[in-house]
Each structure stands twice: as C-alpha cells, then as structure tokens.
VOMIMI-235269 format. One record per atom (N, C-alpha, C): chain; residue in one letter; atom name; x, y, z. Coordinates in nm, 2 decimals. Example, Ala and Ser with C-alpha at 12.3 -4.5 7.8 and 13.67 -1.06 7.14 Angstrom:
BEGIN
[r "A"; "a"; "N"; [1.32; -0.57; 0.78]],
[r "A"; "a"; "CA"; [1.23; -0.45; 0.78]],
[r "A"; "a"; "C"; [1.32; -0.33; 0.78]],
[r "A"; "s"; "N"; [1.28; -0.22; 0.71]],
[r "A"; "s"; "CA"; [1.37; -0.11; 0.71]],
[r "A"; "s"; "C"; [1.29; 0.00; 0.79]],
***
This chain:
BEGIN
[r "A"; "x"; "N"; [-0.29; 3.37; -2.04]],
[r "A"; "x"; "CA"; [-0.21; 3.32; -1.93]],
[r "A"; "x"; "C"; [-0.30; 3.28; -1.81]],
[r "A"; "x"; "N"; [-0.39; 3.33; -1.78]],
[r "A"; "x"; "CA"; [-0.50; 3.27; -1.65]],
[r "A"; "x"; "C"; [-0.59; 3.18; -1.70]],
[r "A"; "x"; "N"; [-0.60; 3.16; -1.85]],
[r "A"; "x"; "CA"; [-0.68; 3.05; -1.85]],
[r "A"; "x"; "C"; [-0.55; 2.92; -1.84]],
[r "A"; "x"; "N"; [-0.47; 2.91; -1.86]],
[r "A"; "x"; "CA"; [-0.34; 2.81; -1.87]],
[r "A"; "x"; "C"; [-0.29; 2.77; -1.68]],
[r "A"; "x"; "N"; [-0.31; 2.92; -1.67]],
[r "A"; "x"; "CA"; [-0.31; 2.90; -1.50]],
[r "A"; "x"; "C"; [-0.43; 2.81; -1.42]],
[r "A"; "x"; "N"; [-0.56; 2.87; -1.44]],
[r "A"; "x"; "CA"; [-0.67; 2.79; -1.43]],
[r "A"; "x"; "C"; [-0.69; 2.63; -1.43]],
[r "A"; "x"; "N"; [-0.61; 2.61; -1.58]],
[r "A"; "x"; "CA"; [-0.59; 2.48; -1.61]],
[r "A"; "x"; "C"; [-0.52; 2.37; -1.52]],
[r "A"; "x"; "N"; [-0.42; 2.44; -1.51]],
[r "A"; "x"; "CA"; [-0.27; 2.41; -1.45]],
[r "A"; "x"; "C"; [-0.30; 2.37; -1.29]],
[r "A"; "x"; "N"; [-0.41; 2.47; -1.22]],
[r "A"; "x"; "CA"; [-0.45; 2.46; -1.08]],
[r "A"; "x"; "C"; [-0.54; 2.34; -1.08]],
[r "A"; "x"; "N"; [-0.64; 2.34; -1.19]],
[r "A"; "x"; "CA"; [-0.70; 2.24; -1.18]],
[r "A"; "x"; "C"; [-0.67; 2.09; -1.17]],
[r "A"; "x"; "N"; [-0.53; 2.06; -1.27]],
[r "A"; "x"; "CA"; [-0.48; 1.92; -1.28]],
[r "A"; "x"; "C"; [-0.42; 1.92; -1.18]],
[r "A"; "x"; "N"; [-0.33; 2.00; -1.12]],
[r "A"; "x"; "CA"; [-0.28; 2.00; -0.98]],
[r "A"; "x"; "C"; [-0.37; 1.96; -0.83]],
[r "A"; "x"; "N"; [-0.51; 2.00; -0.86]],
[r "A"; "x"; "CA"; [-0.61; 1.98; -0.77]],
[r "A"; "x"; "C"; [-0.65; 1.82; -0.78]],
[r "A"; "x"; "N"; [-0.70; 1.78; -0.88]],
[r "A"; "x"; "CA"; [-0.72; 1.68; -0.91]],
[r "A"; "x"; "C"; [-0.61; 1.55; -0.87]],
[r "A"; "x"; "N"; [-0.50; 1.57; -0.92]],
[r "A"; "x"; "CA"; [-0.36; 1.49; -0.85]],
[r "A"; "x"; "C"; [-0.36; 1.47; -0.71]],
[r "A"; "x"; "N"; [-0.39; 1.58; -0.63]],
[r "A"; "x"; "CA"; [-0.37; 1.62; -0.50]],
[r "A"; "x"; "C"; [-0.52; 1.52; -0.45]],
[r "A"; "x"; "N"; [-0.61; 1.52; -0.52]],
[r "A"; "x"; "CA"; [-0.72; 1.44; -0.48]],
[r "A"; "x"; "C"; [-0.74; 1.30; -0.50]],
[r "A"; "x"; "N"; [-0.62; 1.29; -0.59]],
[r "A"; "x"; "CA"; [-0.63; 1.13; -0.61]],
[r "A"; "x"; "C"; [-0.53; 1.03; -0.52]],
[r "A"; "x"; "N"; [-0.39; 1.13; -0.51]],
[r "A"; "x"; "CA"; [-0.26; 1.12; -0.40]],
[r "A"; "x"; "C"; [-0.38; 1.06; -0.25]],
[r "A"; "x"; "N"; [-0.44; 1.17; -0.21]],
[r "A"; "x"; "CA"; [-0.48; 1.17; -0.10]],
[r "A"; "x"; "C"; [-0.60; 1.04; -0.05]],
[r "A"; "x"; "N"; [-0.65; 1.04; -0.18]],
[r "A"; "x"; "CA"; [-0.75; 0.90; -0.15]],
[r "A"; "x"; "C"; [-0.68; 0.78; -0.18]],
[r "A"; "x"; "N"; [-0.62; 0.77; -0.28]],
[r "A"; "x"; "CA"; [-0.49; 0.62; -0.20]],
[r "A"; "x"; "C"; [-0.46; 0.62; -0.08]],
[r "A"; "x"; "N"; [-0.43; 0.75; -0.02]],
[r "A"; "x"; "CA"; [-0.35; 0.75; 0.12]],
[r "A"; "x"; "C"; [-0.48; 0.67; 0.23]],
[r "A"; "x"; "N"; [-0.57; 0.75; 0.20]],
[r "A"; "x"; "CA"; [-0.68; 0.75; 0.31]],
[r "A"; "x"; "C"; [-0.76; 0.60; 0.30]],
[r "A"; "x"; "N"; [-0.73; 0.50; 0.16]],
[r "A"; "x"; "CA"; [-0.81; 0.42; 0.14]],
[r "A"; "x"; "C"; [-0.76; 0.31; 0.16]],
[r "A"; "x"; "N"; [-0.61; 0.34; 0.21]],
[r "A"; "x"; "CA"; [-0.54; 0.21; 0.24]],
[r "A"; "x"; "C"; [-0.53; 0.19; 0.41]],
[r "A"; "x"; "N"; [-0.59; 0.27; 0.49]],
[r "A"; "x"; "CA"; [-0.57; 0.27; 0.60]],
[r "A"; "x"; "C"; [-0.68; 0.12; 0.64]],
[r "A"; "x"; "N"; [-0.63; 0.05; 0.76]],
[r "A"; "x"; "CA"; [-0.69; -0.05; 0.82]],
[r "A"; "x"; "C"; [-0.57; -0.18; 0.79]],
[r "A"; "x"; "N"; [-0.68; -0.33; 0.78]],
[r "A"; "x"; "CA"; [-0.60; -0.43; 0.79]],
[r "A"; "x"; "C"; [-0.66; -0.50; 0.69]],
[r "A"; "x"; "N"; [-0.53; -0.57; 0.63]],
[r "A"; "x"; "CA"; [-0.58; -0.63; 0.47]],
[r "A"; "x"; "C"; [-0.53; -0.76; 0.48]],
[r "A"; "x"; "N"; [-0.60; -0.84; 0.45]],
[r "A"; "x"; "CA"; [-0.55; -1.01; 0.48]],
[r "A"; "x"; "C"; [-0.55; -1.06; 0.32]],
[r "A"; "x"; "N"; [-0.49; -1.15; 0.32]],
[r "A"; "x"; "CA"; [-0.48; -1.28; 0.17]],
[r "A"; "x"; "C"; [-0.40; -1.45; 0.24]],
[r "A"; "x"; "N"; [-0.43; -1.47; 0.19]],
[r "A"; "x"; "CA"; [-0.43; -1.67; 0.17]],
[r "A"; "x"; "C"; [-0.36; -1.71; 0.14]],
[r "A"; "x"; "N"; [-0.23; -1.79; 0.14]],
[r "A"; "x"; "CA"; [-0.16; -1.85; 0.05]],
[r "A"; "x"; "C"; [-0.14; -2.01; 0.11]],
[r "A"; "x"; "N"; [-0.19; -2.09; 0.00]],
[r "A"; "x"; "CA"; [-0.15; -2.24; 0.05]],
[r "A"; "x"; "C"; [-0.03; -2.31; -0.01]],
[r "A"; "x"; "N"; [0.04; -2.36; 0.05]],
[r "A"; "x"; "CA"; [0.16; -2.41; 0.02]],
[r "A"; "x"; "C"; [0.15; -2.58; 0.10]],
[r "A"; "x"; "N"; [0.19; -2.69; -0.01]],
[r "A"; "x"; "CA"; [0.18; -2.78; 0.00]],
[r "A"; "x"; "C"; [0.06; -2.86; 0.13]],
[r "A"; "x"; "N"; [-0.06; -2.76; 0.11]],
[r "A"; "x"; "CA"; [-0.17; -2.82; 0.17]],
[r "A"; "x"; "C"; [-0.17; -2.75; 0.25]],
[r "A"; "x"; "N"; [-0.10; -2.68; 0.32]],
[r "A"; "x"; "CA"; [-0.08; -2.58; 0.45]],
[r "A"; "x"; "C"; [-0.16; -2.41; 0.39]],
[r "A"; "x"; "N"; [-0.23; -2.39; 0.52]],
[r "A"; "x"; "CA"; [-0.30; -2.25; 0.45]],
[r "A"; "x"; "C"; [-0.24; -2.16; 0.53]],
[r "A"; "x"; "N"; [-0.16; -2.08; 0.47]],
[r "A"; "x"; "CA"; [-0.08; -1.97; 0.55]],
[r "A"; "x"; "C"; [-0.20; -1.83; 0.60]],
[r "A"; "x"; "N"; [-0.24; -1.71; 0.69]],
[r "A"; "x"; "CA"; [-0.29; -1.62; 0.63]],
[r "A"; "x"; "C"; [-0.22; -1.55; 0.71]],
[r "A"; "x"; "N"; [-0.23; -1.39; 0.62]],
[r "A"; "x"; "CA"; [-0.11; -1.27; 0.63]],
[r "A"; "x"; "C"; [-0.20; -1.17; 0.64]],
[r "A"; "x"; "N"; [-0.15; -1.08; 0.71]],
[r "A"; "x"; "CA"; [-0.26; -1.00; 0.71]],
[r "A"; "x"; "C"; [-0.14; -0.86; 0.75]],
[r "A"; "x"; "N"; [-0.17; -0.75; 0.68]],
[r "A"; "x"; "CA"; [-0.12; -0.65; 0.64]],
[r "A"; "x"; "C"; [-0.17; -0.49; 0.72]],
[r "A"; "x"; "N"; [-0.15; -0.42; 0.83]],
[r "A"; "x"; "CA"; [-0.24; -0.29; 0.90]],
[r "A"; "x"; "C"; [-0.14; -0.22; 0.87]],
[r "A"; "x"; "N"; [-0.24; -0.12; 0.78]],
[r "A"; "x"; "CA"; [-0.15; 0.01; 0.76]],
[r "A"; "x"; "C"; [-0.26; 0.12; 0.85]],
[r "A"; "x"; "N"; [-0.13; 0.22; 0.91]],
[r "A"; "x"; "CA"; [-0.19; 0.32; 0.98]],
[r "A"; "x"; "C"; [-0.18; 0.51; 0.91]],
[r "A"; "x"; "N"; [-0.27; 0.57; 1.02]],
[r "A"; "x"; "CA"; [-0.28; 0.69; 0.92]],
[r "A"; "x"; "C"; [-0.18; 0.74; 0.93]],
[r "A"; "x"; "N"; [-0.04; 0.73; 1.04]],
[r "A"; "x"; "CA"; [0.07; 0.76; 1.05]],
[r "A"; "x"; "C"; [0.23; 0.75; 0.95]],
[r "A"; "x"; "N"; [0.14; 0.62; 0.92]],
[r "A"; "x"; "CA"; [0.27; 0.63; 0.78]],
[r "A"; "x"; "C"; [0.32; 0.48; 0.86]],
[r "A"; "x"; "N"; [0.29; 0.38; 0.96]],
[r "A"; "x"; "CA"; [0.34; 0.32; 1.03]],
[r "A"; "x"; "C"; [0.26; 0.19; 1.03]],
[r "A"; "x"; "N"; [0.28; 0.03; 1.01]],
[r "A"; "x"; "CA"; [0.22; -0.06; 0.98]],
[r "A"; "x"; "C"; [0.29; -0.19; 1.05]],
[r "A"; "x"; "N"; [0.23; -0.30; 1.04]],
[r "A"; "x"; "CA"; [0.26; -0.43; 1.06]],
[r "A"; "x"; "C"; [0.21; -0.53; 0.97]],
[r "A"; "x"; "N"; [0.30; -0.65; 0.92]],
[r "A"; "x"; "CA"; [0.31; -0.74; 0.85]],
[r "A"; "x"; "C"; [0.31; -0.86; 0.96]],
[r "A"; "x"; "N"; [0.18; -0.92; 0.95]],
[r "A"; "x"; "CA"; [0.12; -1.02; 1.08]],
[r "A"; "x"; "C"; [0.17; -1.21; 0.99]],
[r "A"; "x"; "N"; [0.23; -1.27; 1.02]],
[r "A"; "x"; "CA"; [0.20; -1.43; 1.03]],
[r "A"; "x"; "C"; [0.25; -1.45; 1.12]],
[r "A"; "x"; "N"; [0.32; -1.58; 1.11]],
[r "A"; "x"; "CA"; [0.37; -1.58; 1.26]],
[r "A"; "x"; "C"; [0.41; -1.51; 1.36]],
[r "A"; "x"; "N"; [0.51; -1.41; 1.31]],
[r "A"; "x"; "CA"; [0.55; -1.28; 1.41]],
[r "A"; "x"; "C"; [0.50; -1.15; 1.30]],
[r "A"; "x"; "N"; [0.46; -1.07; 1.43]],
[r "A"; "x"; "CA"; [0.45; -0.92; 1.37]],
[r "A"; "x"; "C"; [0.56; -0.87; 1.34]],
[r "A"; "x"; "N"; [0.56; -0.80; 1.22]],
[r "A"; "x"; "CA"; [0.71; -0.74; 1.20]],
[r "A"; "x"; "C"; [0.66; -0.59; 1.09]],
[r "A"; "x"; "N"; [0.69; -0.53; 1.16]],
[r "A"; "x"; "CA"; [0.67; -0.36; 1.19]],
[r "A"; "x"; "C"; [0.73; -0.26; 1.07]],
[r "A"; "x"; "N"; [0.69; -0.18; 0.99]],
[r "A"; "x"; "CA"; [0.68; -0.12; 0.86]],
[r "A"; "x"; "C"; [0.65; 0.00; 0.89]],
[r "A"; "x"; "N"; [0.75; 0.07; 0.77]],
[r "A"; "x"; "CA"; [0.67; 0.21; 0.78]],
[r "A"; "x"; "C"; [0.63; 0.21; 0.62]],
[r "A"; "x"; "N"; [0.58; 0.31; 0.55]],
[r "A"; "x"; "CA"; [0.51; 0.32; 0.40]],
[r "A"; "x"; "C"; [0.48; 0.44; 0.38]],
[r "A"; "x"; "N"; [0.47; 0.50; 0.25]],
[r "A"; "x"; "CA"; [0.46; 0.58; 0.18]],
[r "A"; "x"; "C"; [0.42; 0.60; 0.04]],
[r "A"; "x"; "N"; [0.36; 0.68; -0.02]],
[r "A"; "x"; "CA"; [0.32; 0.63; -0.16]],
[r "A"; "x"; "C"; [0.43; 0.73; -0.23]],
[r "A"; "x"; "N"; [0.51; 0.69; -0.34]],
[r "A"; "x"; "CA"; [0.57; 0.83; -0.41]],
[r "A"; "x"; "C"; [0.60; 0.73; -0.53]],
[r "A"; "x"; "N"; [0.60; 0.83; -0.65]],
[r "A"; "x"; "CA"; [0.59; 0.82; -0.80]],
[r "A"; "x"; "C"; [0.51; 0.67; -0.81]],
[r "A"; "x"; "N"; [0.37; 0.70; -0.76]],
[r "A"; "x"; "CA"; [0.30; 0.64; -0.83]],
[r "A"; "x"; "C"; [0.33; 0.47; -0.78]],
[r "A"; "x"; "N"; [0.42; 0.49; -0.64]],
[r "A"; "x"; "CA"; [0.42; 0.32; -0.59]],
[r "A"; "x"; "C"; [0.38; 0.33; -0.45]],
[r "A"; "x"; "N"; [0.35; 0.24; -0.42]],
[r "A"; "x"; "CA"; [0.37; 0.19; -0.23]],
[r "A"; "x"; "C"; [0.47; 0.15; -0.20]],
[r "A"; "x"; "N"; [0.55; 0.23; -0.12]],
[r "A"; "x"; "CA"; [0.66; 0.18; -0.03]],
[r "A"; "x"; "C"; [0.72; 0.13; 0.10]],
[r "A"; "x"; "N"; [0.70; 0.00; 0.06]],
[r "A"; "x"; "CA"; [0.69; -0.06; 0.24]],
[r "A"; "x"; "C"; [0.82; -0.07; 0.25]],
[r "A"; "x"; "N"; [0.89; -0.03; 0.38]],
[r "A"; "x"; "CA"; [1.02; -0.04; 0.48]],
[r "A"; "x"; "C"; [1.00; -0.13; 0.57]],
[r "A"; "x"; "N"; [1.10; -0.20; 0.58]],
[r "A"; "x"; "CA"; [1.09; -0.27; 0.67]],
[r "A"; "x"; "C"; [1.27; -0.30; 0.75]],
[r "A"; "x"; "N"; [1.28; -0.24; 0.84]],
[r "A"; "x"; "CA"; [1.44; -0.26; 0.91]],
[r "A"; "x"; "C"; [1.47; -0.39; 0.99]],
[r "A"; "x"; "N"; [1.53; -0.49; 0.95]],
[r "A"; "x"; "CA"; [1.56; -0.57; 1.04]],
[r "A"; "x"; "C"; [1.72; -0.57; 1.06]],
[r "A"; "x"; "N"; [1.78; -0.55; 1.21]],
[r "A"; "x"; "CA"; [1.90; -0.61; 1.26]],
[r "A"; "x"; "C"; [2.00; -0.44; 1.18]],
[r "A"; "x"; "N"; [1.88; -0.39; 1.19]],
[r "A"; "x"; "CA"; [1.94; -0.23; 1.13]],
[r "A"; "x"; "C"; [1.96; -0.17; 1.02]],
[r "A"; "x"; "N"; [1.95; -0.30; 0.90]],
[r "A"; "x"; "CA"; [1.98; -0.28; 0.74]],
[r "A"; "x"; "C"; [1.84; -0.25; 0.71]],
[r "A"; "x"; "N"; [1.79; -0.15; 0.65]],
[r "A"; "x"; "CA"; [1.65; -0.13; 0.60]],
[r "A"; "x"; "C"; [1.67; -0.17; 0.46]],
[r "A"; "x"; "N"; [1.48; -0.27; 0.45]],
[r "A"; "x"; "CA"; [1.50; -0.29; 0.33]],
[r "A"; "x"; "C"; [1.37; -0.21; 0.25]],
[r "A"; "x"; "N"; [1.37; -0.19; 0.12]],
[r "A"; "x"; "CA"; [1.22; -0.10; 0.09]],
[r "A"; "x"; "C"; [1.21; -0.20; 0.00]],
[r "A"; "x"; "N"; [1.08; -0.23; -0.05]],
[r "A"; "x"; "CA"; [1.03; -0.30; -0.16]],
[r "A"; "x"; "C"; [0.91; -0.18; -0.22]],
[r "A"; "x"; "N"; [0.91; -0.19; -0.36]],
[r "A"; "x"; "CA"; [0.78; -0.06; -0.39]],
[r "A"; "x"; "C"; [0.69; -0.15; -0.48]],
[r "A"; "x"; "N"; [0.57; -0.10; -0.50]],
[r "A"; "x"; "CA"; [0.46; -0.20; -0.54]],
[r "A"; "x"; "C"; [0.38; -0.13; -0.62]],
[r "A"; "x"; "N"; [0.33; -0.16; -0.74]],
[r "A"; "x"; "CA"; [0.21; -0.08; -0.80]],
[r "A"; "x"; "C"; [0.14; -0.14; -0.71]],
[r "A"; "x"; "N"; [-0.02; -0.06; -0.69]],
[r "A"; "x"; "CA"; [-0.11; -0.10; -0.63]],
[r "A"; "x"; "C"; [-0.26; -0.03; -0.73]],
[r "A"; "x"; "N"; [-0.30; -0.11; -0.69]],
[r "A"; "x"; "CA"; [-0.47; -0.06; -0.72]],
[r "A"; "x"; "C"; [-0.61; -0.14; -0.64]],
[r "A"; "x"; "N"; [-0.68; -0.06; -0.62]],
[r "A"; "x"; "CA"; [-0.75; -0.05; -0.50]],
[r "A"; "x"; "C"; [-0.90; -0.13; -0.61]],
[r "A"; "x"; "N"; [-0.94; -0.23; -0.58]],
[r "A"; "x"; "CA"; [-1.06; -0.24; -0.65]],
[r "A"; "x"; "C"; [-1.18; -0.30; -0.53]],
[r "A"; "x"; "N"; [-1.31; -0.21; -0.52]],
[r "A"; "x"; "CA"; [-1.39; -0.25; -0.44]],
[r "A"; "x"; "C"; [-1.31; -0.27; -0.27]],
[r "A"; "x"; "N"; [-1.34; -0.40; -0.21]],
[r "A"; "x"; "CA"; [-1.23; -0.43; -0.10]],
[r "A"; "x"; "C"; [-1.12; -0.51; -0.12]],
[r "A"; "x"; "N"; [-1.06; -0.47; -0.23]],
[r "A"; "x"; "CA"; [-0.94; -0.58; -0.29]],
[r "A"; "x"; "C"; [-0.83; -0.47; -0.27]],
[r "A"; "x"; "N"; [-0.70; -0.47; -0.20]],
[r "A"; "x"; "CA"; [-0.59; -0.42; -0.30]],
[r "A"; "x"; "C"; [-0.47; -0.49; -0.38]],
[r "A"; "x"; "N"; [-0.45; -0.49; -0.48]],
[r "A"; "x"; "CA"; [-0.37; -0.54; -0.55]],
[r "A"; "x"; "C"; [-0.21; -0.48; -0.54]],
[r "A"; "x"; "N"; [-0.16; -0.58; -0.49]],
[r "A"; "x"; "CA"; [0.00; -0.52; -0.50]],
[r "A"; "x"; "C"; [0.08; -0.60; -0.59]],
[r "A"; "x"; "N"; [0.11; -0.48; -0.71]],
[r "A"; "x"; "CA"; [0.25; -0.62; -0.76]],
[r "A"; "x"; "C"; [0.38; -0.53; -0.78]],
[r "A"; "x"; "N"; [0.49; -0.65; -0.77]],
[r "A"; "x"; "CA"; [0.60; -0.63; -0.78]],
[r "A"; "x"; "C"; [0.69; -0.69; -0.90]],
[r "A"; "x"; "N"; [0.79; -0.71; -0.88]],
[r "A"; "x"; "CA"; [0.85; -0.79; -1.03]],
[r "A"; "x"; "C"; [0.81; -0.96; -0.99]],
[r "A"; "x"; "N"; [0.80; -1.03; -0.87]],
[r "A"; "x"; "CA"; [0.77; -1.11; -0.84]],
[r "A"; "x"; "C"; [0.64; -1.15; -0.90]],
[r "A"; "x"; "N"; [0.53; -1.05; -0.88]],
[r "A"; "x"; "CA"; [0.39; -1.12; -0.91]],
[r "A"; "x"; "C"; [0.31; -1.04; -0.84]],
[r "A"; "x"; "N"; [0.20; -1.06; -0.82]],
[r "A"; "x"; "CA"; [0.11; -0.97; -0.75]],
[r "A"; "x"; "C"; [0.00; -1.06; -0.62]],
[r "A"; "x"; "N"; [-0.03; -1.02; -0.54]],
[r "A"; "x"; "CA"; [-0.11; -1.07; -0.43]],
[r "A"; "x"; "C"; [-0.23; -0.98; -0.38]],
[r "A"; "x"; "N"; [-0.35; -1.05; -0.39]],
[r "A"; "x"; "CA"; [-0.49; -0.98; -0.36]],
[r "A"; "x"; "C"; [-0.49; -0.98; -0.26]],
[r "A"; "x"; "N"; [-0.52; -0.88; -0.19]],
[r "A"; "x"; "CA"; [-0.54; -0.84; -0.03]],
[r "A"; "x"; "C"; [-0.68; -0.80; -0.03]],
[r "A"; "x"; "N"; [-0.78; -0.83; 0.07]],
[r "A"; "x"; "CA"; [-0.88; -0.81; 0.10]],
[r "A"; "x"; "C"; [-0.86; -0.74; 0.25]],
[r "A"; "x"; "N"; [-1.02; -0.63; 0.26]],
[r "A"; "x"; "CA"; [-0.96; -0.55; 0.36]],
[r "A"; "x"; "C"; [-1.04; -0.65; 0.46]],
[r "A"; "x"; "N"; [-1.02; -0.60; 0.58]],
[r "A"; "x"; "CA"; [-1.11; -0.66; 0.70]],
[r "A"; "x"; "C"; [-1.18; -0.54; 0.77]],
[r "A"; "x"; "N"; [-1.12; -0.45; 0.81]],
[r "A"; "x"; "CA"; [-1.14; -0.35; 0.89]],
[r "A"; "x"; "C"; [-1.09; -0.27; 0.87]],
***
C-alpha cells in the first residue's frame, strides 16, 4: 500500500509540474502574421500572471484564460454574451501553437 501511495504522489507531483509550467510559460506577449490579399495583418496576443489578457489588432479587446482538461481557454465577453473558444496548445522553443477545429496559428513570443 505505501509503495502504490508513493507512486500515486509521484504522478500527481509530476502533473502538478507540468500544469504549472504551461501556466508560467505562457505569460507575456505573443505575436503571428497573417497576410490577406497582400495586406499584412499582425496580432499580437498578452497573457497575464492573473489569468487576464488582451487580443491586440486594431482594437484591444480584453480576455480572461485558463488551462483545464488539457486546453487553453480564452473568454472573451462582448455586449455581455461571453464567448470561450478552447485550444490545444504546445509550447515549442518561442513558438506557441494553438489549434482549434479551424486550424492552428504560430505565435511567437516577444516579451
């Protein structure tokens, strides 16, 4: 029974260390590119340690986020109807990758 325990604390520790470095590794501002019919759009994405963010192009428009079962959950309320989209992500070097059922978009960090 305490080696099963042992076990049990360990994968729990591990989980808890992986949870927490997603959290901490997405903090700052993450930009990507998109050109559309010759026009170069760029977006740029600041997530805070608070759980609280902004989605930058033309206007700023203000997010909160969260990671659970394994997604990122960006909120976003406009005119009072909140909407959530969730995202695999994965973090490679200064890239993060978010995809959804749509497709996926590289984010590079800045800061």
């Amino acid at each position: 029974m305490k080696k099963f325990l042992a076990i049990f604390l360990s994968v729990l520790i591990v989980f808890g260390v992986c949870a927490c470095s997603a959290e901490k590794s997405i903090i700052g501002t993450w930009k990507y590119q998109t050109t559309v019919l010759g026009v170069v759009t760029e977006t740029s994405y600041t997530f805070n340690e608070d759980g609280t963010g902004k989605v930058s192009t033309v206007l700023d428009v203000a997010f909160t986020y969260k990671f659970e079962n394994d997604k990122l959950c960006l909120t976003i309320t406009t005119f009072g109807i909140e909407n959530t989209e969730e995202y695999d992500y994965e973090f490679k070097g200064n890239s993060l990758i978010l995809t959804d059922s749509d497709g996926s978009i590289t984010l590079e960090k800045v800061k």
